[in-house]
C-alpha positions as a LaTeX table, in Angstrom:
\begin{tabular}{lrrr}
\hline
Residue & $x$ (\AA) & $y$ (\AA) & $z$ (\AA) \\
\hline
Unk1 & 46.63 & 12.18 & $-10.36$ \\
Unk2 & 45.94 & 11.59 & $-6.71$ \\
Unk3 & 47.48 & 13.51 & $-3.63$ \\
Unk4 & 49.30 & 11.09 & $-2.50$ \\
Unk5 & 50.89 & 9.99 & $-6.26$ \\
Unk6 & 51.83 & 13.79 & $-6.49$ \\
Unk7 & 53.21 & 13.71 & $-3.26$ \\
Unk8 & 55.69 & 10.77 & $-4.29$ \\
Unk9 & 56.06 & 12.26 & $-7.40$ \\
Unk10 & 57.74 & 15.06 & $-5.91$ \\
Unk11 & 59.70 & 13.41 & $-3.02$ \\
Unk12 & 60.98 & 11.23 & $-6.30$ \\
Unk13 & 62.31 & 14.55 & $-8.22$ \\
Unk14 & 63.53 & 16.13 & $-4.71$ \\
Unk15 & 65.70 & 13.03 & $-3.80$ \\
Unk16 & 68.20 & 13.41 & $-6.29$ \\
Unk17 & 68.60 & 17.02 & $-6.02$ \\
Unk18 & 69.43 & 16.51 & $-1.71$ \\
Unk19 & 71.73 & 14.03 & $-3.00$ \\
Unk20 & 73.65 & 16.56 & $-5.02$ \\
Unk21 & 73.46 & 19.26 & $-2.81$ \\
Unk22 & 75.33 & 16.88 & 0.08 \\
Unk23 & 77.74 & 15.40 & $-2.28$ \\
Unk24 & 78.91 & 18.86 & $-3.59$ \\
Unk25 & 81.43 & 19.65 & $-1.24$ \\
Unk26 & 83.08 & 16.21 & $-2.76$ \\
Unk27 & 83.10 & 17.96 & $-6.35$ \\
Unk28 & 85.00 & 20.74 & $-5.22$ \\
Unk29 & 88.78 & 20.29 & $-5.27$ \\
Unk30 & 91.15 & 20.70 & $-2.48$ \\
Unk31 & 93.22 & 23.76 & $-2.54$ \\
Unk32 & 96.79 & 23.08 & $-1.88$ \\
Unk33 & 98.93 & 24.10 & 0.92 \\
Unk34 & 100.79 & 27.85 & $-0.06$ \\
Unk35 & 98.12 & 28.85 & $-2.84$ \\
Unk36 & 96.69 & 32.27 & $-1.89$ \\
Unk37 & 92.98 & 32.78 & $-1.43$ \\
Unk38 & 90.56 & 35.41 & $-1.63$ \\
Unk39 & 86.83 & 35.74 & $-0.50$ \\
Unk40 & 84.50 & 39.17 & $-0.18$ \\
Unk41 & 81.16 & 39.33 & $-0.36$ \\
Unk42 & 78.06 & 41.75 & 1.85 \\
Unk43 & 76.12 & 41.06 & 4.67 \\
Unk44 & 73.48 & 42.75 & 6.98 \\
Unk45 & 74.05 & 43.33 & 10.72 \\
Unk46 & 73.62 & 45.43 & 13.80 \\
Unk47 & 75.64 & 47.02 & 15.89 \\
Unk48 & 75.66 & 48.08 & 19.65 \\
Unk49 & 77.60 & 51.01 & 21.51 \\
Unk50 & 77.68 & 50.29 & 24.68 \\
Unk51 & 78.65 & 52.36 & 27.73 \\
Unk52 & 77.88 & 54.23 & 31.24 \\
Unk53 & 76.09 & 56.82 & 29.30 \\
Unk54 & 74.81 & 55.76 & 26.03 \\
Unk55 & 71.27 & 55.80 & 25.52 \\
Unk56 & 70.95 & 54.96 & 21.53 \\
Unk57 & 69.46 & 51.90 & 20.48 \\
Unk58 & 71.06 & 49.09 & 18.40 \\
Unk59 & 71.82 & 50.11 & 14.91 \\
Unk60 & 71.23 & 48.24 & 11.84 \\
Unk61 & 72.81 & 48.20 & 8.63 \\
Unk62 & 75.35 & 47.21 & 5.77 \\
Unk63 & 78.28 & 45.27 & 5.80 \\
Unk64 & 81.06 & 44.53 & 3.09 \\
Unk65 & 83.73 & 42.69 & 3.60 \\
Unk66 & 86.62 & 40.92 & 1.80 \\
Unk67 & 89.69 & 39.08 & 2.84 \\
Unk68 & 92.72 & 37.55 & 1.55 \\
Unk69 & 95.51 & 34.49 & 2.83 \\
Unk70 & 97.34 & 31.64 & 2.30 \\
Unk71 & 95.80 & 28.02 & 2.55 \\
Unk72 & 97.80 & 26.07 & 5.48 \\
Unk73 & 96.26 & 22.96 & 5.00 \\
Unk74 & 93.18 & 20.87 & 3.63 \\
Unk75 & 91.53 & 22.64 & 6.79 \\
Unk76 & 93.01 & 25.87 & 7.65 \\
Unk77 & 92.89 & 29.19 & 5.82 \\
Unk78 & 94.41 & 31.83 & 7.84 \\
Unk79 & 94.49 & 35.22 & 6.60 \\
Unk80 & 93.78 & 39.41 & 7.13 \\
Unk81 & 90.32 & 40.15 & 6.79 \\
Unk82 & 88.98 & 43.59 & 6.74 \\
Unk83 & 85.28 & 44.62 & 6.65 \\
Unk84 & 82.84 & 48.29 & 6.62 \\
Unk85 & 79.85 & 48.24 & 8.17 \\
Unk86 & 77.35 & 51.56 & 7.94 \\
Unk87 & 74.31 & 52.26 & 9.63 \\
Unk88 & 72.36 & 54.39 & 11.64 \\
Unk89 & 69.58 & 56.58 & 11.34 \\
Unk90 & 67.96 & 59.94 & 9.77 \\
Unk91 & 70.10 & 62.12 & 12.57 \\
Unk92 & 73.08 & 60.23 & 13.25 \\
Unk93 & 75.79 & 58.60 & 11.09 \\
Unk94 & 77.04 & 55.78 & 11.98 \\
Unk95 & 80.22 & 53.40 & 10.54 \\
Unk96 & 82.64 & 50.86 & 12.00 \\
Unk97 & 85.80 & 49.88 & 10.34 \\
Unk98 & 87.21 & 46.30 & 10.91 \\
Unk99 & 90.39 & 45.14 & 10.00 \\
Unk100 & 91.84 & 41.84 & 11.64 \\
Unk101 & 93.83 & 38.34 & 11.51 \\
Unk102 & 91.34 & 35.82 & 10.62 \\
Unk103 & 91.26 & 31.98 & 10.50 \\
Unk104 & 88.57 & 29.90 & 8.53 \\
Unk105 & 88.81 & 26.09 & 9.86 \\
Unk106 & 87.05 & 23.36 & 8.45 \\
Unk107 & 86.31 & 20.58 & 11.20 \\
Unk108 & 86.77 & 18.04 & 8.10 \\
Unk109 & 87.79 & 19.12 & 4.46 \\
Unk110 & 84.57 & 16.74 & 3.39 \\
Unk111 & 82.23 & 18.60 & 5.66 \\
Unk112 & 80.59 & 21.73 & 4.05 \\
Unk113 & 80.76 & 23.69 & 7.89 \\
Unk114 & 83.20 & 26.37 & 8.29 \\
Unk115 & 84.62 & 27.68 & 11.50 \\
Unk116 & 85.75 & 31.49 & 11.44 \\
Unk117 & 87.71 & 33.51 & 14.40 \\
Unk118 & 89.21 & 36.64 & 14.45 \\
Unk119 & 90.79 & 39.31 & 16.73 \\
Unk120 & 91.36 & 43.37 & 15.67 \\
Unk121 & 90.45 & 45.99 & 15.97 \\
Unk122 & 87.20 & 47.52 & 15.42 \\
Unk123 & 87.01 & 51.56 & 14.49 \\
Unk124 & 83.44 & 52.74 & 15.48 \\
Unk125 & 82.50 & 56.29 & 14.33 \\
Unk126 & 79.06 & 58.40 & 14.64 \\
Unk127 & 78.33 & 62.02 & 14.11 \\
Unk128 & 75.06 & 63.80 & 13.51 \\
Unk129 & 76.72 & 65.70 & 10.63 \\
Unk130 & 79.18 & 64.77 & 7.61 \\
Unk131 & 81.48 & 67.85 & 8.09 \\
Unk132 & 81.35 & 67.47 & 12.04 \\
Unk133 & 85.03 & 67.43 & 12.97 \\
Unk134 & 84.75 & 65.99 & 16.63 \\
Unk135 & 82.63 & 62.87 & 16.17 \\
Unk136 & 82.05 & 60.03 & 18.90 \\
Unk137 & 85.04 & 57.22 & 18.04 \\
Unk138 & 86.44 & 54.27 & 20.19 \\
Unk139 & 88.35 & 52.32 & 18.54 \\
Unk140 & 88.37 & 48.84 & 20.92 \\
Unk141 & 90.03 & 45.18 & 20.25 \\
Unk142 & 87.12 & 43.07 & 19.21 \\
Unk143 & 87.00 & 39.28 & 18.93 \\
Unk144 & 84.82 & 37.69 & 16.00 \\
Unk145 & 83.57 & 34.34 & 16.16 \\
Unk146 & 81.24 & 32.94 & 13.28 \\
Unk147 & 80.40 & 29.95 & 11.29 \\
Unk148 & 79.10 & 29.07 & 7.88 \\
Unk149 & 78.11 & 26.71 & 5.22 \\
Unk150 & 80.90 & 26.18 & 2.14 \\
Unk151 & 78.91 & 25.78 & $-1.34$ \\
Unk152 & 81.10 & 24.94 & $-3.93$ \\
Unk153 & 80.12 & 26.34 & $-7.59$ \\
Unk154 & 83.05 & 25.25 & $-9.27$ \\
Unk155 & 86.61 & 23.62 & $-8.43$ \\
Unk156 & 87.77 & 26.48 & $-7.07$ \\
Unk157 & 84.51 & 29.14 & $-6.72$ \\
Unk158 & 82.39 & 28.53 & $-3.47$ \\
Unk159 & 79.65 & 30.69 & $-1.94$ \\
Unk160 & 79.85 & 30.33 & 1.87 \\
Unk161 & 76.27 & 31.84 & 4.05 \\
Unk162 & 77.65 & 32.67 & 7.43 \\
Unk163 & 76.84 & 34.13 & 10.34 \\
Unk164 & 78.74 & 36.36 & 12.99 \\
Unk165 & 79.26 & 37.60 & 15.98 \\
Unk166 & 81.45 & 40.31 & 17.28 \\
Unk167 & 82.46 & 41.16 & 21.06 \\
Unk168 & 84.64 & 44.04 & 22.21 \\
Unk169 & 86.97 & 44.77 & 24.87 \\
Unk170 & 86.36 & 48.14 & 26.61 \\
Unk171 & 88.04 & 51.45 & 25.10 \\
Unk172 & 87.77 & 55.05 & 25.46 \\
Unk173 & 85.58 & 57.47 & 24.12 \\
Unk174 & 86.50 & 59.99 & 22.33 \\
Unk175 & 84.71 & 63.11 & 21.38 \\
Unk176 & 86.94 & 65.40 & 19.67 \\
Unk177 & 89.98 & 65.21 & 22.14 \\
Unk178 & 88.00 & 64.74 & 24.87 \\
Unk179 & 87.66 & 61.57 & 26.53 \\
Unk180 & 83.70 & 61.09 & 27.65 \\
Unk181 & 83.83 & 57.88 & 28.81 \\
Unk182 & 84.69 & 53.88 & 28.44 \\
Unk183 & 83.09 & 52.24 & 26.08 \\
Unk184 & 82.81 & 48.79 & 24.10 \\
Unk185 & 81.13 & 47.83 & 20.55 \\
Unk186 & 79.06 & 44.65 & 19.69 \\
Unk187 & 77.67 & 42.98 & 16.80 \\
Unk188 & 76.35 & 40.04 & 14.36 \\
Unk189 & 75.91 & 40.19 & 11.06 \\
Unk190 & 74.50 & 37.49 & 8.44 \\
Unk191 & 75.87 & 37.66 & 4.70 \\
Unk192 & 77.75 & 35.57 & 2.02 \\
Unk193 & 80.97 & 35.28 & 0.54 \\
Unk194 & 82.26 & 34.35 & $-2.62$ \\
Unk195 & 85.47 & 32.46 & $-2.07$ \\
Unk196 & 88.24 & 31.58 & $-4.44$ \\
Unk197 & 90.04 & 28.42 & $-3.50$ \\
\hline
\end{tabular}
């Protein structure tokens, strides 16, 4: 068979498989105003203290996350979404603690793209030691602003690959009871959930 036969060949069995991947998010059915949701799933990220003094690099790490509402319509999903991300290195610890009103918005219940935003608070921790008892925290409101990509496996399973970004307000902080200095946190992170309805 020639090059250019096996080249159809193939275009012939990858048409109908793009066809079902961009008619899937017409298989999956609409969830219904008031029914509850859930979605969770990991991710991988990085995370940035940032202040007059700090010297340490961006940290990267894990993420988990998971979240829970009510569906407001064919195209909202508010909700309270809390996530634990953990990182650092050989010498320091380091873990941030997320919790925070969320809102997933599709632009058009036929479109696969989801919208996500989000404002809490974000707990960041470090400490060269697990039994240190005056470790560096801050503990900042952060705004989170992502978007992803809704997969439906079932009529009422999807997998949605997002990505995210996270922006803090300035906060103090604290070592021990001891106020060093002002300080904000920053991230992205890139994962998946697994969302029911």
């Amino acid at each position: 068979m020639s090059r250019v036969r096996q080249g159809f060949v193939r275009l012939a069995a990858g048409v109908p498989a793009l066809v079902a991947l961009v008619a899937m998010p017409a298989l999956a059915q609409q969830a219904k105003p008031g029914q509850a949701w859930i979605a969770g799933g990991p991710a991988i990220g990085a995370v940035k203290l940032s202040c007059d003094n700090c010297t340490r690099p961006r940290d990267l790490g894990w993420q988990v996350s998971a979240a829970v509402g009510v569906v407001a319509s064919r195209s909202l999903r508010p909700g309270l979404e809390a996530s634990y991300w953990w990182g650092g290195d050989e010498d320091v610890s380091v873990q941030v603690i997320s919790v925070s009103p969320v809102l997933y918005w599709q632009p058009s219940p036929q479109s696969p793209l989801v919208l996500r935003g989000a404002l809490g608070i974000a707990s960041f921790q470090a400490q060269d030691d697990p039994d240190d008892d005056t470790p560096l925290r801050t503990r900042p409101i952060a705004i989170q602003l992502g978007a992803g990509y809704r997969v439906p496996l079932s009529r009422t399973l999807a997998l949605v690959p997002y990505g995210n970004l996270q922006v803090s307000a300035n906060d103090d902080l604290i070592e021990g009871t001891t106020v060093v200095t002002s300080a904000n946190v920053n991230g992205f992170a890139a994962g998946v959930m697994l969302q029911w309805r």
